[in-house]
C-alpha positions as CSV (number, residue, x, y, z in Angstrom):
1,X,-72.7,-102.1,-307.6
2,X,-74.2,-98.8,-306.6
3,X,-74.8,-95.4,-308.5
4,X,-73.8,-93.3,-305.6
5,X,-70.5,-93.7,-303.0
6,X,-70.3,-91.4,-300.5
7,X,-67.1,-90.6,-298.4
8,X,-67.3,-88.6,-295.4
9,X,-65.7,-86.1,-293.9
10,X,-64.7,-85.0,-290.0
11,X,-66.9,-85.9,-286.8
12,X,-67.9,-89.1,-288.4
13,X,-66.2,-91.7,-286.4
14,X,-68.7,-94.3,-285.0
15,X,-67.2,-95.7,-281.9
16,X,-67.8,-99.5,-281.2
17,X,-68.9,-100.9,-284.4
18,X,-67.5,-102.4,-287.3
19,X,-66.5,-100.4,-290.3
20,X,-69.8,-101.9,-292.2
21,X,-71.6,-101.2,-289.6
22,X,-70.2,-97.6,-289.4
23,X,-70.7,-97.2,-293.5
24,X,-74.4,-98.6,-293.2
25,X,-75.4,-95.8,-290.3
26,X,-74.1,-93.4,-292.0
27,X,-75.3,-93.7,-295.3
28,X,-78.8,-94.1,-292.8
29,X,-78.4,-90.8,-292.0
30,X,-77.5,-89.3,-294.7
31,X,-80.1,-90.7,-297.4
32,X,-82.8,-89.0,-296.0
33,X,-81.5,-85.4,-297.0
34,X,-80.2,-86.8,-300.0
35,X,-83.7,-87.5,-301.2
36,X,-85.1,-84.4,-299.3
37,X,-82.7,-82.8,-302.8
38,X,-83.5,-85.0,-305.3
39,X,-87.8,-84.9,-304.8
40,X,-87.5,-81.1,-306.8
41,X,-86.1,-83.3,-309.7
42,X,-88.3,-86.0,-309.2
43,X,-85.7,-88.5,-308.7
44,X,-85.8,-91.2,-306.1
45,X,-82.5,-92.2,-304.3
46,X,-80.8,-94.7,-305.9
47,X,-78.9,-97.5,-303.7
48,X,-75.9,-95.3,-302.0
49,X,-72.8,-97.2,-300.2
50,X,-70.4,-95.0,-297.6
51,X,-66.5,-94.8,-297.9
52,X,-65.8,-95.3,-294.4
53,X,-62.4,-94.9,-293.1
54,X,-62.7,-92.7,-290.0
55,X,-61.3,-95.8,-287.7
56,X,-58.4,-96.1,-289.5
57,X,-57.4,-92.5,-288.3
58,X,-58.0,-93.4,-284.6
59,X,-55.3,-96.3,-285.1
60,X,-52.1,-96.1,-282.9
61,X,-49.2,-94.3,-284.7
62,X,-45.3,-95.9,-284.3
63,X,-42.9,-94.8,-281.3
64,X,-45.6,-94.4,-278.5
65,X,-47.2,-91.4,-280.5
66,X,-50.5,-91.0,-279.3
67,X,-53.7,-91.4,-282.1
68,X,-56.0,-88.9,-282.8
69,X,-58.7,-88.0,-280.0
70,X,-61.5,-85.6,-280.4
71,X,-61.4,-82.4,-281.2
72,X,-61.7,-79.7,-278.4
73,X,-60.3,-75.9,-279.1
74,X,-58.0,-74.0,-279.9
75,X,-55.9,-74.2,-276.3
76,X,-55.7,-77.3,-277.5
77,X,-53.5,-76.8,-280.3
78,X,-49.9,-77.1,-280.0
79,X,-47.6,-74.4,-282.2
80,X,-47.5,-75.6,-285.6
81,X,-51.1,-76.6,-285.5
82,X,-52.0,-72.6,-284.0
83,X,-49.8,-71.3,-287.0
84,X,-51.8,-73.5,-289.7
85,X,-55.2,-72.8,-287.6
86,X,-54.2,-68.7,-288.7
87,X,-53.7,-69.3,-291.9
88,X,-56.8,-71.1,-292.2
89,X,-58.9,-68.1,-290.3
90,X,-57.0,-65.4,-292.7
91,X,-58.3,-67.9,-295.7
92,X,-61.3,-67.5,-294.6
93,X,-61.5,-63.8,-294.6
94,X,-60.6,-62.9,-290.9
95,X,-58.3,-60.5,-291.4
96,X,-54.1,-60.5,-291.1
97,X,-53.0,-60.5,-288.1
98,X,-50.8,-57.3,-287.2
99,X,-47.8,-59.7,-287.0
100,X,-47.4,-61.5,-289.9
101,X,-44.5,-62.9,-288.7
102,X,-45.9,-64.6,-285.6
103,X,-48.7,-65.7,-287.4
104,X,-48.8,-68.5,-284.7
105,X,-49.6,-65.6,-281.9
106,X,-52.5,-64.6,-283.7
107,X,-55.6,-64.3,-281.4
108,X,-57.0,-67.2,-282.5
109,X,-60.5,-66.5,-280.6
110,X,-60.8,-63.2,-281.3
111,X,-60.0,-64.0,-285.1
112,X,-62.9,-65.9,-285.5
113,X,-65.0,-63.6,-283.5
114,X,-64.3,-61.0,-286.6
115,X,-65.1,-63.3,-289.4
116,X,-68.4,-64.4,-287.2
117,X,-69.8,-60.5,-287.0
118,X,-68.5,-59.8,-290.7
119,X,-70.4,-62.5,-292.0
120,X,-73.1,-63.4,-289.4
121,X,-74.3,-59.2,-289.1
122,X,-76.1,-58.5,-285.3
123,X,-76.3,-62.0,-283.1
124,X,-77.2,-61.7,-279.4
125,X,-74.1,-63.0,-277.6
126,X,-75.7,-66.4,-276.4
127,X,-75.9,-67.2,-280.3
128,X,-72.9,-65.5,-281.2
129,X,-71.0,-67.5,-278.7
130,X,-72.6,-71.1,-279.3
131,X,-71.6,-70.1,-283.2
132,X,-67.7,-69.3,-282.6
133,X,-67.6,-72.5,-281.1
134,X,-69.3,-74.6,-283.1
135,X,-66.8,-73.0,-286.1
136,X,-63.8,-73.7,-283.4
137,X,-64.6,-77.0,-283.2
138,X,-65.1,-77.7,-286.9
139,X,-61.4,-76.1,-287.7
140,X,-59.6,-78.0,-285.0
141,X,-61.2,-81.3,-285.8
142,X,-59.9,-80.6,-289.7
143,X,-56.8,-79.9,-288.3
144,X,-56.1,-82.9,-286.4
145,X,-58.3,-85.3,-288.8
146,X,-55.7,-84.2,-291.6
147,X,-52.8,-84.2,-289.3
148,X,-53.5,-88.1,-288.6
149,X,-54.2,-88.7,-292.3
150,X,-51.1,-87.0,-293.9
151,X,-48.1,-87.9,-290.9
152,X,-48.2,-91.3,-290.9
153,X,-47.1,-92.9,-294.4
154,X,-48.9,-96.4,-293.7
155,X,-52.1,-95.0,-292.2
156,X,-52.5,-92.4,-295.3
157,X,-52.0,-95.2,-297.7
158,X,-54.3,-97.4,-296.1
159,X,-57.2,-94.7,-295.7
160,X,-56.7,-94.5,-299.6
161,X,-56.7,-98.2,-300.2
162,X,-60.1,-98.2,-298.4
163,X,-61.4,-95.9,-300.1
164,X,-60.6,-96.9,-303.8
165,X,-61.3,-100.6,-302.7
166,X,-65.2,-99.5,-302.4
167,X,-65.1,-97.6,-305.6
168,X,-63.6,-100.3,-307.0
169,X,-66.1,-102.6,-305.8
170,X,-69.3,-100.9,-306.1
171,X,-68.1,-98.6,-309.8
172,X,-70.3,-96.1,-309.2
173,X,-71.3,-93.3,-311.9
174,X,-71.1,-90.3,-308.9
175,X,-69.1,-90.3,-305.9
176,X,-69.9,-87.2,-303.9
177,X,-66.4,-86.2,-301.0
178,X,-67.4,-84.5,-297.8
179,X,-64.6,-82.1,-296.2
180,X,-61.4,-84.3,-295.2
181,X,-63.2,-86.9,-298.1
182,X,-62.4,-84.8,-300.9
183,X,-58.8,-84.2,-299.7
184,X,-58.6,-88.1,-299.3
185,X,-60.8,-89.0,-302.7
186,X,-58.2,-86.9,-304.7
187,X,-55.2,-88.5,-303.8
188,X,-57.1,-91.9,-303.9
189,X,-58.1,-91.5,-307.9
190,X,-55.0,-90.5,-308.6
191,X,-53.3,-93.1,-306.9
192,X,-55.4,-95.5,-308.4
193,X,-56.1,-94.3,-312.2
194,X,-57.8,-97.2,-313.3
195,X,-60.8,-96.1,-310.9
196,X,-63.3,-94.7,-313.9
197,X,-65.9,-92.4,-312.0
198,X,-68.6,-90.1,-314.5
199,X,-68.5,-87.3,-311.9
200,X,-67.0,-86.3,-308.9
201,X,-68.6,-83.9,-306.6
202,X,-66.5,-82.5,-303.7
203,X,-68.4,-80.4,-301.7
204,X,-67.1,-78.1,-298.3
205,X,-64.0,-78.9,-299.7
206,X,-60.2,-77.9,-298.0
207,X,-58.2,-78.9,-300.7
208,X,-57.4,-74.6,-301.6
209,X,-56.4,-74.1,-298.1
210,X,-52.6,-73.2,-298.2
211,X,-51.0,-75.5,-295.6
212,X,-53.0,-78.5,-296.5
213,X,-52.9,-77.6,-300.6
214,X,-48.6,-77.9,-299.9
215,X,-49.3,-81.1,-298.8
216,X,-51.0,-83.4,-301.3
217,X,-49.8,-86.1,-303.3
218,X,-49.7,-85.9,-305.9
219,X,-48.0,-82.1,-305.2
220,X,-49.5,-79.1,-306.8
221,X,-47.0,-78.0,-310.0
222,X,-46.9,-74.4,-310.4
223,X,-49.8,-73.8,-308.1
224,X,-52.0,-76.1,-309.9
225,X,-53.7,-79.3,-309.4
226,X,-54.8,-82.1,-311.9
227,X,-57.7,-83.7,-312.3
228,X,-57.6,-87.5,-311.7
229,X,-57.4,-89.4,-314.8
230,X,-60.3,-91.6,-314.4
231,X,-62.2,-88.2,-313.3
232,X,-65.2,-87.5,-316.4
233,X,-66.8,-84.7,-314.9
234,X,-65.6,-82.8,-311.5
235,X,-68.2,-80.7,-309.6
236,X,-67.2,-78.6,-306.5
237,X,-69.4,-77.1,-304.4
238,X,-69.2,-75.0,-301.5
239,X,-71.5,-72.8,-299.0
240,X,-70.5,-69.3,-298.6
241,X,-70.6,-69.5,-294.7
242,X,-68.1,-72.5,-294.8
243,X,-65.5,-72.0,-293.1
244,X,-63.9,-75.5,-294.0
245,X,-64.1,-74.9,-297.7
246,X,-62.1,-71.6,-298.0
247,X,-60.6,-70.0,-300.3
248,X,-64.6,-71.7,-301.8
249,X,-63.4,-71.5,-305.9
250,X,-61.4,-74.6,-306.2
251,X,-61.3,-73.8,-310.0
252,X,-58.2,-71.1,-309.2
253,X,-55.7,-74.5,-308.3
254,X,-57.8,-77.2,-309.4
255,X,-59.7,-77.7,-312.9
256,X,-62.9,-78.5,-312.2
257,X,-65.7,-78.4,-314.4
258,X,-68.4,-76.4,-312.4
259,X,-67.7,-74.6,-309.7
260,X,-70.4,-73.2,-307.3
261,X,-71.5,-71.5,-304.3
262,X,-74.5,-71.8,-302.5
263,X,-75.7,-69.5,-299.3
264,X,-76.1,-71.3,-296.3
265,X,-75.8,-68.9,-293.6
266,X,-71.9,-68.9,-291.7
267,X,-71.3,-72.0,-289.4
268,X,-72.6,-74.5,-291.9
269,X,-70.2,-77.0,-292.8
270,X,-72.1,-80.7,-292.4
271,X,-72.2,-83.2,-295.5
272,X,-76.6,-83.2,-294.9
273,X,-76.5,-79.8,-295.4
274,X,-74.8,-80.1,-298.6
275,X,-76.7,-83.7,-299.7
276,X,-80.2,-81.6,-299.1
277,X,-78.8,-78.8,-301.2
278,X,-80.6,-78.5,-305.1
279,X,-77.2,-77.5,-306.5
280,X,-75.7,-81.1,-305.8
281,X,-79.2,-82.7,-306.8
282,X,-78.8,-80.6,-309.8
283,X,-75.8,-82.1,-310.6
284,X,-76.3,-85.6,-310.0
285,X,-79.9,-85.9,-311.1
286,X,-78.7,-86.7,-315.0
287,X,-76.3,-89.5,-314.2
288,X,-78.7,-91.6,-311.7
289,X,-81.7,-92.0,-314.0
């Protein structure tokens, strides 16, 4: 048993090793900002085990489909995926393109490049540059991490059974869902009710973006989600330059208990960023000691 699971988001597949081995470097990584968050509280971290599942979305799909490779841009992005890409970019506040229509002929690039100098003010175009593409990168690795997780029945159902197989295991009082996690944690504890968690704290979450919100399971019902039965306490939080976690208020679809924003400058999107954060200490600190 441990207090604290963690399950992870995108850009956290860990080629050639087991998925123990995977789970034990990244919770490695991750521990040390963790505590960097929890030493204002003077809390110590308490034994922490990772969901890892990210090899299960590199496995072959049926009918010589190809798996999921790593993300690269938006070139790369086939029609559908340039159309949900929009949506995602006008989520965030970039503006509507002037054909609404043809959302999928939106200038993808040039999109971004508007949210980046609303948000980010005066950069010198070296920084400005290595920025759009860090946040390219970021949006077409969500895109293709959830498009191997939801189109494949089998694979989707055995990303969830991994996941609710370590809660099960380890019955932890917090788990804390990274990005893709806390698309994948939901429809885990709600597939699995028994699962009793104390709190749940989903953090850069996607789950208020349109295309991927009309895609859950359990479905929305008039716009709304539920929390999972087992659920006591659900915690969202996300940074205001996040372009992952947009619309950021989950509490509009979803009924969470405490819903907050912190300010961590536009690009951010990475699960240490979040773990070193006081909000999330904040929020955890009462159920680990």
């Amino acid at each position: 048993m441990t207090p604290i699971v963690l399950v992870h988001g995108i850009f956290n597949y860990v080629r050639k090793a087991t998925p123990d081995e995977a789970a034990a470097r990244r919770v490695s990584d991750c521990r040390p900002r963790l505590a960097e968050s929890l030493s204002a509280f003077s809390v110590n971290v308490p034994a922490v085990t990772m969901a890892y599942y990210a090899d299960l979305l590199r496995r072959k799909l049926p009918a010589a489909a190809q798996s999921v490779h790593d993300p690269e841009d938006f070139d790369d992005l086939d029609a559908t995926e340039r159309s949900e890409a929009a949506a995602w970019l006008i989520a965030a506040g970039a503006g509507i393109p002037e054909d609404p229509q043809n959302v999928g002929l939106a200038p993808l690039r040039q999109m971004l490049g508007w949210l980046v100098d609303e948000r980010a003010g005066t950069l010198t175009a070296a920084v400005r540059e290595q920025t759009i593409g860090r946040l390219e990168r970021a949006l077409v690795a969500n895109l293709r991490e959830i498009e191997a997780y939801t189109t494949w029945p089998e694979r989707r159902r055995l990303v969830r059974e991994r996941v609710s197989e370590v809660i099960r295991r380890e019955e932890p009082a917090v788990v804390i869902a990274h990005s893709l996690g806390s698309y994948v944690t939901y429809e885990a504890l709600h597939a699995h009710p028994d699962l009793q968690v104390d709190l749940l704290v989903t953090v850069g979450s996607p789950l208020r973006v349109p295309s991927l919100a009309r895609r859950l399971d359990p479905a929305l019902r008039a716009n709304r989600g539920a929390k999972p039965s087992g659920v006591a306490r659900w915690v969202n939080i996300a940074g205001t330059g996040d372009v992952v976690a947009v619309p950021p208020k989950l509490g509009r679809v979803f009924p969470v208990d405490d819903d907050a924003l912190c300010n961590t400058g536009l690009g951010f999107h990475g699960f240490g960023g979040y773990l070193a954060n006081g909000l999330l200490a904040a929020a955890i600190a009462p159920y680990i000691t």
